[in-house]
N, CA and C atoms as a LAMMPS dump frame, in Angstrom:
ITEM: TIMESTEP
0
ITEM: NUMBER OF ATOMS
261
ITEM: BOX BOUNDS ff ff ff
-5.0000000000000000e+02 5.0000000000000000e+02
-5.0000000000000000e+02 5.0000000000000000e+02
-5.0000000000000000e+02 5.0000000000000000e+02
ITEM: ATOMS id mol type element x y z
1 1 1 N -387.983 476.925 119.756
2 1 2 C -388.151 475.499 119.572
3 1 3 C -387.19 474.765 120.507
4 2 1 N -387.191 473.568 121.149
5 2 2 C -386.711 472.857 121.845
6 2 3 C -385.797 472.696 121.508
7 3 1 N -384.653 471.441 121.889
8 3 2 C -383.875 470.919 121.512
9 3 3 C -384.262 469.685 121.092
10 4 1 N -385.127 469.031 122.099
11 4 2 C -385.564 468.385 121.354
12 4 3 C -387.562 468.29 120.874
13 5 1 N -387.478 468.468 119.831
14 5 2 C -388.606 469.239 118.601
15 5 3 C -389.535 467.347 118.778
16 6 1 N -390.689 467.624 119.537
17 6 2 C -391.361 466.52 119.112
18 6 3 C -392.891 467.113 118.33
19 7 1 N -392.509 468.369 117.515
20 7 2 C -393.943 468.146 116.835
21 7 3 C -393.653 467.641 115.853
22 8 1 N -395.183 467.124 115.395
23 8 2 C -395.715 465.826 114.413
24 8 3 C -395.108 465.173 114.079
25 9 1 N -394.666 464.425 115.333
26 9 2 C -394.04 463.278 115.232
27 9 3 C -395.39 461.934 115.991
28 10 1 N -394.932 460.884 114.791
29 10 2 C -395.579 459.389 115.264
30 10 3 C -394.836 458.866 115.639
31 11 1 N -395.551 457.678 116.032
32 11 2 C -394.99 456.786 117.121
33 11 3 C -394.143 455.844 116.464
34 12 1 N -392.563 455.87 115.477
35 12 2 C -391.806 455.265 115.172
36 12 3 C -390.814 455.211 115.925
37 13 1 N -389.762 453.869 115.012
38 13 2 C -388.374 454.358 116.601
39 13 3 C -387.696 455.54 116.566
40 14 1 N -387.644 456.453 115.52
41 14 2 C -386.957 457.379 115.827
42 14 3 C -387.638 458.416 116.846
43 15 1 N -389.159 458.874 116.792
44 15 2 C -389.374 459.507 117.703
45 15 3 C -389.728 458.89 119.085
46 16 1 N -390.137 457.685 119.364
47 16 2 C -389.776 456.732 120.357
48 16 3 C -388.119 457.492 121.008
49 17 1 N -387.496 457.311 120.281
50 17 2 C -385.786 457.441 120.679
51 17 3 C -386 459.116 120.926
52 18 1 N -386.167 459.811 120.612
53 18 2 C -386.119 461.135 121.043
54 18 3 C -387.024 461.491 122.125
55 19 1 N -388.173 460.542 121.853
56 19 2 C -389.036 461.016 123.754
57 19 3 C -388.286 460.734 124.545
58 20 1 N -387.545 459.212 124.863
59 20 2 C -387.015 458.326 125.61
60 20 3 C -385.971 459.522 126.121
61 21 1 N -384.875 460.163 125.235
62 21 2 C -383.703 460.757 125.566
63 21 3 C -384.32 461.779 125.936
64 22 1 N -385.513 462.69 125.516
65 22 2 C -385.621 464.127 125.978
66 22 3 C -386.432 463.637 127.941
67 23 1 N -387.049 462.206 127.824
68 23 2 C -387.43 461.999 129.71
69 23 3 C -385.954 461.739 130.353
70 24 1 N -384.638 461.13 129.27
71 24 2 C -383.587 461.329 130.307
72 24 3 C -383.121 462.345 130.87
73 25 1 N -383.208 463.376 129.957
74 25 2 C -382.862 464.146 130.172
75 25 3 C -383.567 465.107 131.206
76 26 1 N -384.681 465.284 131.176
77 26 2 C -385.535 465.671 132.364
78 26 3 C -385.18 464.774 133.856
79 27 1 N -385.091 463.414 133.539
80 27 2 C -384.81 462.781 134.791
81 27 3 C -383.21 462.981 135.513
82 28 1 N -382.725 463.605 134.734
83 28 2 C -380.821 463.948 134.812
84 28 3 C -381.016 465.47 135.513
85 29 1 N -381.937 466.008 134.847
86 29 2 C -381.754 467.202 135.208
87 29 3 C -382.563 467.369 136.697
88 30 1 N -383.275 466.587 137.264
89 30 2 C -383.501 466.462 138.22
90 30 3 C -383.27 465.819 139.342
91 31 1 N -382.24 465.065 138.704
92 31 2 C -381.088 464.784 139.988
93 31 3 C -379.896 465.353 139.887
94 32 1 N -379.777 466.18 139.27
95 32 2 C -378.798 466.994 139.362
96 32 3 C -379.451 467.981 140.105
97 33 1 N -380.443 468.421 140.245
98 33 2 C -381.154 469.834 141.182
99 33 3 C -381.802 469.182 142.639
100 34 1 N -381.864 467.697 142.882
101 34 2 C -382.407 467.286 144.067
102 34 3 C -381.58 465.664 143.875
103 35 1 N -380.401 465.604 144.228
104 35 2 C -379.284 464.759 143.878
105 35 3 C -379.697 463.251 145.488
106 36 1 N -380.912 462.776 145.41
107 36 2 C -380.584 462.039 145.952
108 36 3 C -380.405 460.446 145.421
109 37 1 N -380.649 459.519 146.596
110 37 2 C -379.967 458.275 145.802
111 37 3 C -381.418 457.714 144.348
112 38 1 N -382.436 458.12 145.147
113 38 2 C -383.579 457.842 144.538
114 38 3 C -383.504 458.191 142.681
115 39 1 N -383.204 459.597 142.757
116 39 2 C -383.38 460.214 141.825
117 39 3 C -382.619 459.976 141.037
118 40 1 N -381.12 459.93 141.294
119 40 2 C -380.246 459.081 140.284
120 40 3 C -380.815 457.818 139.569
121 41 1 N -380.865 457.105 140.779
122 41 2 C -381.604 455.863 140.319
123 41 3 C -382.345 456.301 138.768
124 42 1 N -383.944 456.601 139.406
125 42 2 C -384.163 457.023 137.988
126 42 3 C -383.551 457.611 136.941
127 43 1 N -382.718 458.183 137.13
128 43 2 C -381.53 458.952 135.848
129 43 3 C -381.108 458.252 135.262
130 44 1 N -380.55 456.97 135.822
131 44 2 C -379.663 455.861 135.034
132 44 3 C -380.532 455.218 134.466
133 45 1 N -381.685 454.994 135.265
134 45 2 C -382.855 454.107 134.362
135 45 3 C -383.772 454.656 133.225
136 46 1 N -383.755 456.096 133.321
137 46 2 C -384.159 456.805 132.146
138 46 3 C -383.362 455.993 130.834
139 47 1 N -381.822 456.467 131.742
140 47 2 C -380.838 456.79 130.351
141 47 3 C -381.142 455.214 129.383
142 48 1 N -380.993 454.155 130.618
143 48 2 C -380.618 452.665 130.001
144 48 3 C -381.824 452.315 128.916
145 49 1 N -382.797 452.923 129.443
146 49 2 C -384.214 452.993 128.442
147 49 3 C -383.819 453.826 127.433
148 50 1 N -383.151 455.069 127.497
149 50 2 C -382.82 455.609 126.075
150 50 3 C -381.588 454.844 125.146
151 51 1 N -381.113 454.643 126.047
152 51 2 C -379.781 453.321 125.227
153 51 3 C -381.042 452.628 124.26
154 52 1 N -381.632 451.61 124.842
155 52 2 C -382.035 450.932 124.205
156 52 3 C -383.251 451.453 122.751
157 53 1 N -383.73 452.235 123.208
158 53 2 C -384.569 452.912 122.451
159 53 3 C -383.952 453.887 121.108
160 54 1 N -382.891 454.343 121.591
161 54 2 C -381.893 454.896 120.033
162 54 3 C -380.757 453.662 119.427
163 55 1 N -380.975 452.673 120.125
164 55 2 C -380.171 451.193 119.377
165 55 3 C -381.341 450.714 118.426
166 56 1 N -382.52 450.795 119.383
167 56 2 C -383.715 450.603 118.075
168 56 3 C -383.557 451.533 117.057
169 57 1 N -383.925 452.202 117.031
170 57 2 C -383.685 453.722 116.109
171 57 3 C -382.551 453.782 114.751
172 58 1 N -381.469 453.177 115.95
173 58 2 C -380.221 452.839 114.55
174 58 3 C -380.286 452.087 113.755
175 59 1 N -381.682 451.269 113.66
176 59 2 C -382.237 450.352 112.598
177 59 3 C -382.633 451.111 111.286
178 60 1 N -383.241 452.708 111.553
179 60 2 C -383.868 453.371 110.637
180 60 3 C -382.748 453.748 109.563
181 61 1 N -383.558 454.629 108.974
182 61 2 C -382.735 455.162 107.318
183 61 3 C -382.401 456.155 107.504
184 62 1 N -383.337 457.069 108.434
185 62 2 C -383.015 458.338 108.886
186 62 3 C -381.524 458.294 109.78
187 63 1 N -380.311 458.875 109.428
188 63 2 C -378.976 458.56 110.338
189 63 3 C -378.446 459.856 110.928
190 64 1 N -379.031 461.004 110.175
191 64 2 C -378.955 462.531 110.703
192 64 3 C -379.996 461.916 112.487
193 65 1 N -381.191 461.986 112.555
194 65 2 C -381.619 461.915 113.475
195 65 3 C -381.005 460.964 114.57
196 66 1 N -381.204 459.864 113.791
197 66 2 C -380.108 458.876 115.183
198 66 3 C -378.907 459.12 115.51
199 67 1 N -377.768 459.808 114.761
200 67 2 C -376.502 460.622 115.512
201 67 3 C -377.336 461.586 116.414
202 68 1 N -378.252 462.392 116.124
203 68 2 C -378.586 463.808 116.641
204 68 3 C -379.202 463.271 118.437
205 69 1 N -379.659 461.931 118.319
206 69 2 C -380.595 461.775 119.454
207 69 3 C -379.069 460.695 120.551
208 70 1 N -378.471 460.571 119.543
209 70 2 C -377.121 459.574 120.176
210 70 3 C -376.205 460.993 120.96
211 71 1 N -376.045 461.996 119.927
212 71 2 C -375.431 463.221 120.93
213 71 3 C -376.023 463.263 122.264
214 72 1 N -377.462 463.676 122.211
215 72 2 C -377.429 464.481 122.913
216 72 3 C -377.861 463.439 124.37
217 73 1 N -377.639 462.142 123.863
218 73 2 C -377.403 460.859 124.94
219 73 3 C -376.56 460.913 125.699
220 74 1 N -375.788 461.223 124.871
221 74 2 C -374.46 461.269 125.109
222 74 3 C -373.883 462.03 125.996
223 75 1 N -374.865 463.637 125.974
224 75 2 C -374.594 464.461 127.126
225 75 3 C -375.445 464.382 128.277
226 76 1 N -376.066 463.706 128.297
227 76 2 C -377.551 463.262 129.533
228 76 3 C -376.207 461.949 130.502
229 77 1 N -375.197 461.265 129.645
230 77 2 C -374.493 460.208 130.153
231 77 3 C -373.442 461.417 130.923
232 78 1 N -373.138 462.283 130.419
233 78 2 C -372.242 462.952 130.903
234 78 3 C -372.641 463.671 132.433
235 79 1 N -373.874 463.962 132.157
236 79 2 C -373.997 464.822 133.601
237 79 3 C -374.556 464.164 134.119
238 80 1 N -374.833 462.966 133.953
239 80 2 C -374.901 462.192 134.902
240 80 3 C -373.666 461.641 135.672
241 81 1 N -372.896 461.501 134.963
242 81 2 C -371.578 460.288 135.16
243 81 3 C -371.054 462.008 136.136
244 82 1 N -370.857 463.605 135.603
245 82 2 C -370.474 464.222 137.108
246 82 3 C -371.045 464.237 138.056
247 83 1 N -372.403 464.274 138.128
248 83 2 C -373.225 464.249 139.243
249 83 3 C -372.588 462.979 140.27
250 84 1 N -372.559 461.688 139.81
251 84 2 C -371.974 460.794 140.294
252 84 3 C -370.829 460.937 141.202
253 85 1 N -369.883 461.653 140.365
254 85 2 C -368.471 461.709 140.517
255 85 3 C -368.361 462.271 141.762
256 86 1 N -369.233 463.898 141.763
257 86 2 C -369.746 464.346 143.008
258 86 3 C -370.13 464.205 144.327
259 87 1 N -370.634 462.931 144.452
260 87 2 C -371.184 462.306 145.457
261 87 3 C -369.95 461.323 146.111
């Protein structure tokens, strides 16, 4: 199973917030493997879309899931912010 698990999930904010972070994370991980200016670009703009999309999320009741999707934000911010550092 993934890390991040989108079966049968609907279209609420919490799984909204977990697509959003699992495309940052695809978009991170691909400028980290083809690091140009382009691709960052999209990385940050993934992420800023997942910002906003697990701030929605922190509206819900569910708070296990919105820490869980805020972690692993959290590490999509990180390798991004070395990739950066890198350059």
């Amino acid at each position: 199973m993934s890390r991040y698990d989108s079966s049968l999930q609907s279209q609420n904010p919490i799984s909204q917030a977990q697509n959003a972070v699992e495309k940052a994370h695809n978009a991170v991980s691909q400028a980290m493997t083809h690091p140009t200016e382009q691709s960052i670009q999209q990385a940050t703009n993934s992420l800023q879309h997942a910002d906003l999309a697990v701030e929605q999320a922190g509206l819900s009741r569910n708070e296990q899931a919105v820490e869980l999707a805020e972690e692993l934000l959290g590490e999509e911010h990180a390798r991004l912010n070395s990739l950066k550092d890198e350059q």
